[in-house]
C-alpha positions in Angstrom: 0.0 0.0 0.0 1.5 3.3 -0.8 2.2 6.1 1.9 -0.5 8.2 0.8 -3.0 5.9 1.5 -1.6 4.8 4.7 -2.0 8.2 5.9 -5.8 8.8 4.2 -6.7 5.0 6.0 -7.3 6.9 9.6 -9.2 9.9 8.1 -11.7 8.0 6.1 -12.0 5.6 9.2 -12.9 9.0 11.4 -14.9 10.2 8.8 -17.1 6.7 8.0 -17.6 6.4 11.7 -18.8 10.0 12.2 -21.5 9.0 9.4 -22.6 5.9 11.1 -23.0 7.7 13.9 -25.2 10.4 12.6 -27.1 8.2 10.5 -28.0 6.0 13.8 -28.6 8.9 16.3 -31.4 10.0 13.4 -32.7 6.6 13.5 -33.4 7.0 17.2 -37.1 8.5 16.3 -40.1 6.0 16.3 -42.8 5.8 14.2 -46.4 6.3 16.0 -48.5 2.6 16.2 -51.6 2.9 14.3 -54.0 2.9 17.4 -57.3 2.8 17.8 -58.5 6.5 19.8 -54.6 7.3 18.9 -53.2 10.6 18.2 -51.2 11.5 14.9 -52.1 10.7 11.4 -52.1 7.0 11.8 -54.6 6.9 14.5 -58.0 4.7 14.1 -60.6 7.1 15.0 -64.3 6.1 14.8 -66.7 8.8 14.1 -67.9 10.7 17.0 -71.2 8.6 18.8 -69.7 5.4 17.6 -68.6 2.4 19.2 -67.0 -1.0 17.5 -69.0 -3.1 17.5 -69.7 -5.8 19.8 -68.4 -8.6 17.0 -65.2 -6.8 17.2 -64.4 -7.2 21.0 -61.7 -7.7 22.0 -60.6 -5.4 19.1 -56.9 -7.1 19.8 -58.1 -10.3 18.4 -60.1 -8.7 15.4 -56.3 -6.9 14.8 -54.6 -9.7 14.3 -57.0 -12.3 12.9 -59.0 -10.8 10.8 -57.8 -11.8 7.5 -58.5 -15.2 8.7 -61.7 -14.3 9.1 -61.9 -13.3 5.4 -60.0 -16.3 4.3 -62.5 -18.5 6.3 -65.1 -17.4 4.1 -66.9 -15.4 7.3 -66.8 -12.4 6.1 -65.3 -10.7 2.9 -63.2 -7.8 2.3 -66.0 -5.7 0.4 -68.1 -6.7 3.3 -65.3 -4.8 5.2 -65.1 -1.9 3.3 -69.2 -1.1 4.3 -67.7 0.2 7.3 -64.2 0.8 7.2 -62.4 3.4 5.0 -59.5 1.7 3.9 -56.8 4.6 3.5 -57.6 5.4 7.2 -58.7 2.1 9.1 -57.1 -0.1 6.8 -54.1 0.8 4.8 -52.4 2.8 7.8 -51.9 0.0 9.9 -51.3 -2.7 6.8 -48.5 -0.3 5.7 -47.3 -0.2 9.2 -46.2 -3.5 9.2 -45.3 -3.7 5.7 -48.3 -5.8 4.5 -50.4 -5.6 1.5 -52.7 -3.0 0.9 -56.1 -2.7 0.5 -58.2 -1.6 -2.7 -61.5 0.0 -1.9 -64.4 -0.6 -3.5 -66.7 1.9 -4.9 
């Protein structure tokens, strides 16, 4: 290896690391969870007077089982759709956790 390298080899190490450490400390912020009654944009908000639904209790299990429900053949997605908008009850929280979204239906 020449000399001038040599002496650029601790620079560029100072300066990589310096990087890495600013692209980290910028990772440091988290994303809001889409929540139901939540604050920020991705929050699930029901219109004023309205309650889920009794067949949704607990809504916990309805978050994390409902596309079996669909795939069960107990309900469908258009069904879905009568009642949920799906930029704002649906596709927040799908895009959340990186799955795929969902196409409304006119």
């Amino acid at each position: 290896m020449s000399t001038r390298l040599k002496g650029l080899t601790p620079f560029l190490v100072v300066v990589v690391s310096l990087l890495l450490m600013a692209a980290l400390m910028g990772c440091n912020e988290r994303v809001a969870k889409p929540e139901l009654k939540g604050e920020g944009p991705l929050a699930l908000k029901l219109p004023s007077g309205v309650l889920s639904p009794e067949y949704h209790q607990p809504v916990e299990y309805w978050k994390q089982h409902h596309m079996d429900l669909i795939k069960r053949g107990d309900y469908n997605k258009q069904e879905c759709t009568l009642c949920h908008d799906v930029h704002t009850s649906c596709n927040n929280c799908h895009e959340y956790v990186g799955v795929v979204t969902v196409e409304g239906y006119e």
